[in-house]
C-alpha positions in Angstrom: 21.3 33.7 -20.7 17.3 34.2 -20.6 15.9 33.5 -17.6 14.0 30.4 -18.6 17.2 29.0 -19.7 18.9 29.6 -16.2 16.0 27.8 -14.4 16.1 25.2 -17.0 20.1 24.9 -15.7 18.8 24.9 -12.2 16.0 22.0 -12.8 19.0 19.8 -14.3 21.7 19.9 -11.9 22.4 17.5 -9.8 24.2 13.7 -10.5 22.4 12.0 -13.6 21.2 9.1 -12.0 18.3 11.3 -10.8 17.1 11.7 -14.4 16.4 8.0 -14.9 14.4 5.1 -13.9 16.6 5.2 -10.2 15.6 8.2 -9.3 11.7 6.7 -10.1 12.9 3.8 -7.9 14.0 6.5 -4.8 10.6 7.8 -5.3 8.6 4.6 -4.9 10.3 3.8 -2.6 9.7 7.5 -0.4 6.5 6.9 -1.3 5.4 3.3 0.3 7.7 4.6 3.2 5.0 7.8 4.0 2.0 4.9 3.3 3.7 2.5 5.9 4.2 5.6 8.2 1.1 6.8 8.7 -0.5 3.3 8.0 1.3 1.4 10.4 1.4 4.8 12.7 -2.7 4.8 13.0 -2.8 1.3 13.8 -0.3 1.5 16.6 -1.8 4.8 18.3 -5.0 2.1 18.4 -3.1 -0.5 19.8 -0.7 1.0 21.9 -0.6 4.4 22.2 -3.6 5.6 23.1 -4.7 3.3 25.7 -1.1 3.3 27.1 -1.2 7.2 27.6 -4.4 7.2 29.3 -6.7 8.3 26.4 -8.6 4.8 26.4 -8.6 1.8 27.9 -9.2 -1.3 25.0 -8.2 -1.9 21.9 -10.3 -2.9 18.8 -13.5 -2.5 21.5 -16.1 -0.7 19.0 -16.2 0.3 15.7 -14.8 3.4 16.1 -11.6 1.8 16.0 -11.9 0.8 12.7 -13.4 3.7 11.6 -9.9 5.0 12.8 -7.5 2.9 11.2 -10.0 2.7 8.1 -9.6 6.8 7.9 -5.9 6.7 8.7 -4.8 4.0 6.1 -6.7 6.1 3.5 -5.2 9.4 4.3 -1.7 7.6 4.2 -2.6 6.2 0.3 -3.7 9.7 -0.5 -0.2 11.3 1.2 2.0 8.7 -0.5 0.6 9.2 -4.1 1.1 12.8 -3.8 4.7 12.5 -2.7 6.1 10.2 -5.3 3.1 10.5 -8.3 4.9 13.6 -10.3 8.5 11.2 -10.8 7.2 7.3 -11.1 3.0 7.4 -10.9 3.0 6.7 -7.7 2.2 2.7 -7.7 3.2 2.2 -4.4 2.3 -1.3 -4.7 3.3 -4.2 -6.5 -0.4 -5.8 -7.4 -0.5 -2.3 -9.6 2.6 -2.0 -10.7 2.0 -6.1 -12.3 -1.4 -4.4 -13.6 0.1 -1.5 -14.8 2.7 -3.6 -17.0 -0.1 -6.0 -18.0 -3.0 -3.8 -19.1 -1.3 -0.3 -19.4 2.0 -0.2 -21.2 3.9 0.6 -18.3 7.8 -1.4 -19.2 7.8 -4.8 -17.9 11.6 -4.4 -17.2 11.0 -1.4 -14.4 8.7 -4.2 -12.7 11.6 -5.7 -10.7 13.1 -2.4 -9.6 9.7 -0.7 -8.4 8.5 -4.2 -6.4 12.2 -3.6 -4.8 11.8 0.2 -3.7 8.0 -1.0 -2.9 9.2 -3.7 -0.5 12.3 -1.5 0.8 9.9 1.5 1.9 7.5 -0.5 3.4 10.4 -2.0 5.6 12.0 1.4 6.4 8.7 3.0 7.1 8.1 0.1 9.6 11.6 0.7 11.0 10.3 4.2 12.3 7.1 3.1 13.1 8.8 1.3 15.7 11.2 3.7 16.9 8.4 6.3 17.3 5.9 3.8 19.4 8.4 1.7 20.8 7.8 2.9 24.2 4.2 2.3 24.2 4.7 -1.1 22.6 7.0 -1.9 25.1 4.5 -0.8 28.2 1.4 -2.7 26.8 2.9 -5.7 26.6 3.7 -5.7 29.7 0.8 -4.4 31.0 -1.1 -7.4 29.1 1.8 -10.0 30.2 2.7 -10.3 26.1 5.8 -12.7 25.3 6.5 -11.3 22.4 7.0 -14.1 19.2 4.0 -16.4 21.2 0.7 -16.7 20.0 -0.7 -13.8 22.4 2.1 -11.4 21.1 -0.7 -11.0 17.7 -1.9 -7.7 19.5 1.5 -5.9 18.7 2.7 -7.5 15.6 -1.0 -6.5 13.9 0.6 -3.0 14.3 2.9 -3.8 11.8 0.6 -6.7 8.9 -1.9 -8.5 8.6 -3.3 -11.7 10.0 -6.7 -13.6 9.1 -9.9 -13.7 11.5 -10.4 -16.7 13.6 -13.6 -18.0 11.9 -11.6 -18.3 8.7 -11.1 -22.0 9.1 -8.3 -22.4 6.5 -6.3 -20.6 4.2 -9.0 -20.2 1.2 -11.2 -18.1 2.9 -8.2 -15.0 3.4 -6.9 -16.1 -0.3 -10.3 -15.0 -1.7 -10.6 -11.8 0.3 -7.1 -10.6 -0.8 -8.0 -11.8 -4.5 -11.3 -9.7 -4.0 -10.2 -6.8 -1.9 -7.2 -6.1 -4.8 -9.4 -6.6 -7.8 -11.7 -3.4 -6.5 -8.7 -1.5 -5.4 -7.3 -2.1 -9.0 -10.5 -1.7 -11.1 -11.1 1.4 -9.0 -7.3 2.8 -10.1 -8.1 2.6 -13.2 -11.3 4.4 -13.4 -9.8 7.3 -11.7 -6.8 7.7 -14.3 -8.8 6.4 -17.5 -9.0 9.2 -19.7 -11.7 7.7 -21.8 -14.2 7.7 -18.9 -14.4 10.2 -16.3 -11.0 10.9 -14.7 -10.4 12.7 -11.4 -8.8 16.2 -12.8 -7.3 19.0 -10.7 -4.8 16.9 -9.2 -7.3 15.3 -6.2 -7.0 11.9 -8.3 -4.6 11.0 -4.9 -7.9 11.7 -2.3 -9.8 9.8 -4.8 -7.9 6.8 -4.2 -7.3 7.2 -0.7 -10.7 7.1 -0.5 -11.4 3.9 -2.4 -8.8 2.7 0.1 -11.2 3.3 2.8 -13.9 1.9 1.1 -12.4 -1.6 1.0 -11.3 -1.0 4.7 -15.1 -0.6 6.0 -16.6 -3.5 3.8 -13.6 -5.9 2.7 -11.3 -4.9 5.5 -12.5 -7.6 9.1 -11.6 -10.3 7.4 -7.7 -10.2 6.5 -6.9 -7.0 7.3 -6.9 -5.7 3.9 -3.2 -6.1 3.1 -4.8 -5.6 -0.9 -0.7 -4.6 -1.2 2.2 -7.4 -1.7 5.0 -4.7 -0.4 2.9 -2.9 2.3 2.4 -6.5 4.0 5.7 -8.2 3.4 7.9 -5.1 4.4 6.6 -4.4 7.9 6.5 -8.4 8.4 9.7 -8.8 7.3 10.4 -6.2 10.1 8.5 -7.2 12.7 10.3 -11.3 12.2 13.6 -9.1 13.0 12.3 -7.3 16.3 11.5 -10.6 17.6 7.4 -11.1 17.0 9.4 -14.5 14.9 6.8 -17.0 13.9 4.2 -14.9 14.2 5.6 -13.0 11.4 7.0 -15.4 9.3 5.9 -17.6 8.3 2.4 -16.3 9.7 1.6 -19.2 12.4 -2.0 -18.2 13.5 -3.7 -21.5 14.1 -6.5 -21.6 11.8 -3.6 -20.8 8.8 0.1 -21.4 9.6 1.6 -20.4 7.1 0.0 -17.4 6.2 2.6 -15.2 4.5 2.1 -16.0 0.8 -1.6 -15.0 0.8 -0.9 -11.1 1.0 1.7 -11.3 -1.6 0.1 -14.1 -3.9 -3.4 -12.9 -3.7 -3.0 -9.3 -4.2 -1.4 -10.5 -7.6 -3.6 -12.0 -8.9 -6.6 -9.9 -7.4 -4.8 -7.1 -9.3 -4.8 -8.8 -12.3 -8.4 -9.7 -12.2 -9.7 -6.5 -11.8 -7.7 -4.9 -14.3 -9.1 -7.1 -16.8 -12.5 -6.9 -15.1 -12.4 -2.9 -15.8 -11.4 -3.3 -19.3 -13.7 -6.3 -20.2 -16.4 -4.4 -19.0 -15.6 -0.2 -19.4 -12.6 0.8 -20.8 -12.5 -1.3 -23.8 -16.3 -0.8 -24.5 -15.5 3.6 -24.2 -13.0 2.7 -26.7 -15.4 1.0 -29.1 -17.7 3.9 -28.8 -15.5 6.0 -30.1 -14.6 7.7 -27.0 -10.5 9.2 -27.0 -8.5 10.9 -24.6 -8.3 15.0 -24.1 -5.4 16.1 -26.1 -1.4 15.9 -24.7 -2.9 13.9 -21.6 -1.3 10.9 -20.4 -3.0 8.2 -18.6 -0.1 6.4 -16.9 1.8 8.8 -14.8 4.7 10.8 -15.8 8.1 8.7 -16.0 11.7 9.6 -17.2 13.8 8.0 -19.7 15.8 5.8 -18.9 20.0 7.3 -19.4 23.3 5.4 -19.4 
């Protein structure tokens, strides 16, 4: 046996179910659960753990706090594409795995399975989120007399999703941002990976995006927290309604809106949608008319498997 043929042997083992669209699944789902870790993880060091260890004193005090979480959230897009891209594309989020099935060819019946693994790795990575910080959770809530579940326990359950700004009166105001927030994050996705217009090369198409993910934080982020992700909100909420932050969590009781928790999922939706038929309206599908085609053997939508009995 050549040698190429024994590594070939190597690269194959293992049961078969890794060779089709589960093992895509198990990477989707790896891959929201590093974006929830070190998303959720940067947003409780700023919350909890650093004031609580006698780094700092306030919370969400100056803009450097942002800057923070805006940074950290970024980084943790950037990780999680580069952990699960090579096996499903790295979606990682439901609004563009729905944008991805309606603009791009990818199979309308792996939509179900990857908004699954999406949703499941959000929840996991929010599970250890929780055992990590717990202690410092724990200790500023009672240093800040927090009941957690009432309306002052929002502090600690923000570590976990999103919740509107006070001067959004009603639910339309957070709707929009989502809707708008999603739509760049989308439109910006598929710039990077069209291979009619300028794609990121040399594999640095995951810093790209983490990137844009910061972008949105520092200009579309005050307002709703930027969920701009159906799975990365309703995972860690879904969570945080188990460890006892209840109403607060579902279904998202925070005055001005009380029933908050269908705008991160339904507005990311259709924001995705929007802007991936903004992007093609307006680029894609004009490059195309101009004659412009993609680089030999190169495959815009991420590498998949087939799927196998």
């Amino acid at each position: 046996m050549s040698a190429s043929a024994a590594a070939m042997g190597r690269r194959t083992r293992g049961p078969a179910w890794r060779r089709t669209v589960w093992g895509e699944h198990l990477a989707e789902c790896v891959g929201t659960f590093v974006l929830i870790c070190f998303g959720d993880g940067v947003v409780a060091m700023t919350v909890a753990a650093l004031n609580q260890s006698g780094r700092g004193t306030k919370i969400f005090d100056a803009s450097g706090d942002w800057l923070l979480i805006g940074w950290g959230w970024g980084f943790a897009v950037a990780f999680g594409v580069y952990v699960a891209g090579g096996i499903s594309g790295a979606h990682i989020n439901p609004a563009v795995t729905l944008a991805f099935a309606a603009r791009r060819g990818f199979p309308w019946r792996k939509v179900p399975g990857y908004i699954a693994a999406q949703v499941l790795g959000a929840f996991l990575g929010a599970l250890l989120v929780y055992i990590v910080y717990k202690g410092a959770i724990d200790s500023y809530e009672r240093a800040n007399h927090i009941t957690r579940g009432a309306a002052n326990s929002v502090p600690t359950y923000s570590i976990f999703a999103t919740f509107p700004a006070k001067y959004l009166g009603n639910w339309i105001g957070p709707f929009v941002d989502q809707v708008v927030g999603t739509a760049f994050l989308v439109a910006f996705v598929f710039a990077v990976v069209d291979e009619v217009n300028q794609p990121v090369r040399a594999n640095l198409a995951p810093i790209v995006i983490g990137f844009v993910v910061v972008a949105i934080g520092m200009s579309f982020g005050a307002n709703a927290g930027y969920a701009i992700n159906p799975a990365r909100d309703f995972g860690p909420r879904l969570f945080a309604w188990i460890a006892g932050w209840g109403k607060i969590a579902i279904p998202g009781d925070y005055g001005n809106v009380n029933t908050y928790l269908w705008i991160p999922i339904v507005g990311p939706f259709v924001g995705g949608l929007v802007g991936a038929f903004i992007y093609d309206l307006a680029i894609h599908d004009v490059l195309v008319a101009r004659g412009e085609t993609p680089a030999p053997g190169v495959d815009e939508h991420g590498r998949t498997v087939e799927d196998q009995a």
